[in-house]
C-alpha positions in Angstrom: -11.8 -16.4 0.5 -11.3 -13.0 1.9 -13.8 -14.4 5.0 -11.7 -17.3 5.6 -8.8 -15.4 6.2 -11.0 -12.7 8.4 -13.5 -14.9 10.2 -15.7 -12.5 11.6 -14.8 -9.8 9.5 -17.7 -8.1 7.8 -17.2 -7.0 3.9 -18.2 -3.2 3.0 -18.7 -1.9 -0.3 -18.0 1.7 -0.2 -18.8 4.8 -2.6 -15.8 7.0 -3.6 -15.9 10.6 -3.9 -16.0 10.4 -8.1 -18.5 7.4 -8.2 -16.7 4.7 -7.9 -16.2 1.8 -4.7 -14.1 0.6 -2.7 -14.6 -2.9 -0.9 -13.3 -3.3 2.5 -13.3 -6.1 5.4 -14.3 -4.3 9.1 -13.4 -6.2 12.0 -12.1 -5.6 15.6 -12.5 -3.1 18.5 -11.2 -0.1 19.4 -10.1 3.1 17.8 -9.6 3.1 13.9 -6.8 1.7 12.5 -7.2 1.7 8.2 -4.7 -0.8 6.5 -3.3 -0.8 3.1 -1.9 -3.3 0.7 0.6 -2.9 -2.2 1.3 -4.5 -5.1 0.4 -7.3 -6.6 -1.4 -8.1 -3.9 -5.0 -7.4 -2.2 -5.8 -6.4 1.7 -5.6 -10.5 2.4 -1.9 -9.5 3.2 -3.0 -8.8 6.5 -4.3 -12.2 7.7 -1.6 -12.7 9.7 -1.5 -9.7 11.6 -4.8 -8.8 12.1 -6.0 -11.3 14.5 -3.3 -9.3 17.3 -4.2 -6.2 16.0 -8.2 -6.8 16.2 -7.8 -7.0 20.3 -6.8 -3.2 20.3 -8.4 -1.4 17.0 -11.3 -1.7 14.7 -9.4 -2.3 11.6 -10.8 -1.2 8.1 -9.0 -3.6 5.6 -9.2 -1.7 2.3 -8.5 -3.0 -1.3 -6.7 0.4 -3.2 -9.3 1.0 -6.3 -7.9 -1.2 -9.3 -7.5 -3.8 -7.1 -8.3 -6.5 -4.9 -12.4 -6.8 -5.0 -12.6 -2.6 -5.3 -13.4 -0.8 -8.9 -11.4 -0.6 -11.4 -12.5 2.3 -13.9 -10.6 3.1 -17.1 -7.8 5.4 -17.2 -7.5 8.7 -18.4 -4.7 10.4 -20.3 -3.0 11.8 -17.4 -3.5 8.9 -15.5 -5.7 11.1 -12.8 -7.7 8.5 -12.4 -5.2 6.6 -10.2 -2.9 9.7 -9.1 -2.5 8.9 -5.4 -4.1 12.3 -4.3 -7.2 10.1 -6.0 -6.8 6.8 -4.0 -6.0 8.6 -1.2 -9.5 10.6 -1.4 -10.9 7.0 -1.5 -9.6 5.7 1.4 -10.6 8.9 3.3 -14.3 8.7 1.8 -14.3 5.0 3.2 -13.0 6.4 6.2 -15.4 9.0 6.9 -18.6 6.8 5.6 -17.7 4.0 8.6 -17.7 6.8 10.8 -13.9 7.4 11.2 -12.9 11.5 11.4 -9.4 10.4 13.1 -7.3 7.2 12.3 -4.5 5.8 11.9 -2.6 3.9 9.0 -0.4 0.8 8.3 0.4 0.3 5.2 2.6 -1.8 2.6 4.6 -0.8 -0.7 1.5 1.1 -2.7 -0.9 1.2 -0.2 2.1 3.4 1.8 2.0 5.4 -1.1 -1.4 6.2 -1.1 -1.2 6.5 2.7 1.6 8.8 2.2 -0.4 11.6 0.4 -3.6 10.7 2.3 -1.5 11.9 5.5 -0.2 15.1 3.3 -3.9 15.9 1.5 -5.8 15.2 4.7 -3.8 15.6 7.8 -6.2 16.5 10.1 -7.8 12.6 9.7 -4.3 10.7 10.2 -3.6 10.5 13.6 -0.3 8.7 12.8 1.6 6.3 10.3 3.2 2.8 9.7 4.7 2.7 6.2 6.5 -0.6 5.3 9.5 -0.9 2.3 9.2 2.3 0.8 11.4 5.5 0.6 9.2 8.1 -0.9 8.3 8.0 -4.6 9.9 11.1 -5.7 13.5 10.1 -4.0 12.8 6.7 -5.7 12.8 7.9 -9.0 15.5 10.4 -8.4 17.9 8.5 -7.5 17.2 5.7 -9.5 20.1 3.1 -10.3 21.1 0.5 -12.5 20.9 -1.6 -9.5 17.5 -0.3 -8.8 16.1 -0.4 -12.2 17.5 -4.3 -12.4 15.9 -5.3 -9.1 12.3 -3.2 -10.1 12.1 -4.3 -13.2 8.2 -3.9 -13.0 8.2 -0.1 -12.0 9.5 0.2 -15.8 7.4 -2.2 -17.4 4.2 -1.5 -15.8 4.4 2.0 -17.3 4.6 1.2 -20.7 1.8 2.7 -22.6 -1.4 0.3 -22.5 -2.5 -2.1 -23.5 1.3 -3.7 -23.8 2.1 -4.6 -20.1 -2.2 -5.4 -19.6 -1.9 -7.5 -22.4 1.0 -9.7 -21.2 -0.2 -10.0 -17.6 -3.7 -11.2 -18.7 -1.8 -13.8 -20.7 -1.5 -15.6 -17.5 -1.8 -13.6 -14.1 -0.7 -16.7 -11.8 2.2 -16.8 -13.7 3.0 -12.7 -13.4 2.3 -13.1 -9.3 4.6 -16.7 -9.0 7.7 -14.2 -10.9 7.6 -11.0 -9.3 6.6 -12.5 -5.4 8.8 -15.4 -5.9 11.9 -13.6 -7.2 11.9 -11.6 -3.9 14.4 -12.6 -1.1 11.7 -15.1 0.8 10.6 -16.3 -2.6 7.6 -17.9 -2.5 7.6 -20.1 1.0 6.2 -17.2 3.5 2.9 -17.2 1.5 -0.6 -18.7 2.6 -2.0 -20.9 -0.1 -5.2 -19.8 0.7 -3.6 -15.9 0.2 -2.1 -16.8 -2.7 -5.5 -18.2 -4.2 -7.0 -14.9 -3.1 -4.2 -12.7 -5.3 -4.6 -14.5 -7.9 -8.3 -14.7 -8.1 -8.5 -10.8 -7.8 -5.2 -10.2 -10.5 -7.9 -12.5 -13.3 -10.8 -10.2 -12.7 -11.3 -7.8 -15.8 -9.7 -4.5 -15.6 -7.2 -5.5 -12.8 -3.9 -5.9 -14.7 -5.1 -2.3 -16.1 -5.7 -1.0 -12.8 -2.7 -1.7 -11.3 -0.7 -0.8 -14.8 -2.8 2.8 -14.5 -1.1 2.9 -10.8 2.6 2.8 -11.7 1.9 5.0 -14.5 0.7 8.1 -11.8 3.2 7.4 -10.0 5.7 8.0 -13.1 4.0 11.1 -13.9 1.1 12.9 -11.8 2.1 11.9 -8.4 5.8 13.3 -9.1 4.4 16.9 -9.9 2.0 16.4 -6.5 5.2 15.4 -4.3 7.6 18.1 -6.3 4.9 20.8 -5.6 4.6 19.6 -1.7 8.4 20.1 -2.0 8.8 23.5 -3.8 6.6 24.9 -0.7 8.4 23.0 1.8 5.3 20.7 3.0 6.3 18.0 5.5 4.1 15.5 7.6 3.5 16.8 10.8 1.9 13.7 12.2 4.1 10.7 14.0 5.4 8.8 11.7 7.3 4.8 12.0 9.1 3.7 9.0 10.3 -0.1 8.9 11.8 -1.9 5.7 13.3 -5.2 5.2 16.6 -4.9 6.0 17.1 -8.4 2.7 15.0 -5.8 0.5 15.5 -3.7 -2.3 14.9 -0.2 -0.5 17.3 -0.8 2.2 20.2 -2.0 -0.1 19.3 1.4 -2.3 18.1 3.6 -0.4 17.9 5.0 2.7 14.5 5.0 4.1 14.8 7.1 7.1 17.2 9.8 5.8 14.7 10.3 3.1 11.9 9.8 5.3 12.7 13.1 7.0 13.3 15.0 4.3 9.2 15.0 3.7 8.4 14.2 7.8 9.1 16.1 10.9 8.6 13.7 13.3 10.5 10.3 12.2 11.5 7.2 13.2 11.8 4.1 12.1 14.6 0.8 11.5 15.3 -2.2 9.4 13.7 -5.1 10.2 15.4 -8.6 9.2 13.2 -10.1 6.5 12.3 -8.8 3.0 9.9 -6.8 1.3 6.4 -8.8 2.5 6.9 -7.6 5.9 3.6 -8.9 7.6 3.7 -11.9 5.4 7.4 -12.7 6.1 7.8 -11.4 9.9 4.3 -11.0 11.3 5.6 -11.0 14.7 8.3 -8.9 14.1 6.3 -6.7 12.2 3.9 -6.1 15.8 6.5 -5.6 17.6 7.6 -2.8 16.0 4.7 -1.5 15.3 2.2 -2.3 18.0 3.6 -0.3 20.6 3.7 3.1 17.7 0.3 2.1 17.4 -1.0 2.3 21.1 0.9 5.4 21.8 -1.5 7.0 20.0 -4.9 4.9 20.9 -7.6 7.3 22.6 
């Protein structure tokens, strides 16, 4: 499926740094440009996008590690095994193994979370950033709202000790994707079939509903005590950073994605955009408009 969407896209299986692997479609030409998904979703989110973006970048389209086609190992007790610092070591191993010292990164919901501490744990390999429809995790929780809480229902119940949440998402995984894509301000209507297939496939394959359970439970724990400590010693990204949200989403009626943006980023910018929280699945064109022209600034 994966193919279908990607013609001429070739599929990577990639080692991480503590054994694990991390599948990945390679396509394109020109200087690296790594892409990451969020939740519930797989790198297919991209299908609509990466045609455009292929004619200026060799794009590495990653599935985070619990997801998609990548591994999906066990958890541990402090959920280490998928802190961000950790996914963001495997996207820099695939990185590095393609032959990519210097890149750049779009990414979506928790793939911009991952790509947010890849940029702060190795910026010397992130040349510059695209997060879509986040505000940074820590300001998230902090400022968490009845409002929020209601509208992110899942942040809360994905965190519930296992195998609770697993247990009800294995119960029927089509169903889980149809209630928490479809509930969304698009609802269901700006999704490929074939994309939608390809989610759904991936969310039935053992360990997934674990893997991304073992996600949201980092980022209630481990990954607050990374981003607190970056924080306490007054780390900010240094490289250019473009922030864009969905101005019919959650984080924009919140938050306030740019004011909290550069609060952890010295060099910010970044708008609403008018759709919802699938940004590349709802406003593809939009989306490159935005964001092509960040992009290219920084192409070498």
């Amino acid at each position: 499926m994966p193919n279908a969407l990607f013609p001429g896209f070739a599929p990577h299986r990639i080692p991480t740094p503590d054994g694990h692997y991390i599948h990945a479609l390679v396509g394109g030409d020109g200087p690296p440009l790594l892409l990451l998904h969020g939740h519930p979703q797989t790198s297919a989110i991209w299908h609509k996008v990466a045609p455009t973006l292929a004619q200026h970048f060799t794009l590495v389209l990653a599935d985070l590690r619990g997801y998609g086609d990548s591994a999906k190992p066990a958890g541990d007790a402090e959920h280490s095994n998928y802190s961000k610092r950790t996914m963001a070591a495997d996207m820099h191993a695939v990185m590095q193994h393609l032959g990519h010292a210097r890149f750049a990164v779009l990414a979506h919901d928790r793939g911009a979370r991952v790509a947010h501490r890849l940029a702060a744990d190795h910026p010397q390999a992130v040349q510059r950033l695209v997060l879509l429809d986040i505000a940074p995790t820590l300001a998230m929780y902090e400022q968490t709202s009845n409002a929020f809480a209601r509208a992110y229902w899942h942040w809360f119940f994905l965190i519930q000790p296992a195998p609770l949440p697993e247990r009800l998402i294995e119960t029927d995984p089509a169903a889980y994707l149809r209630d928490v894509m479809g509930r969304r301000s698009a609802g269901l209507a700006p999704f490929d079939a074939r994309a939608l297939a390809e989610y759904t496939r991936c969310l039935s394959l053992p360990g997934a509903a674990h893997g991304m359970c073992e996600d949201y439970r980092a980022a209630a724990g481990i990954d607050l005590e990374h981003d607190r400590a970056d924080r306490d010693a007054g780390r900010q990204l240094g490289m250019p950073l473009l922030v864009l949200w969905g101005e019919q989403g959650v984080v924009h009626q919140c938050f306030q994605p740019l004011v909290e943006w550069q609060r952890v980023a010295s060099n910010v910018q970044g708008r609403a955009l008018p759709c919802g929280h699938y940004i590349a699945e709802e406003a593809p064109d939009t989306l490159l408009a935005a964001a092509l022209p960040f992009l290219l600034e920084g192409r070498t």
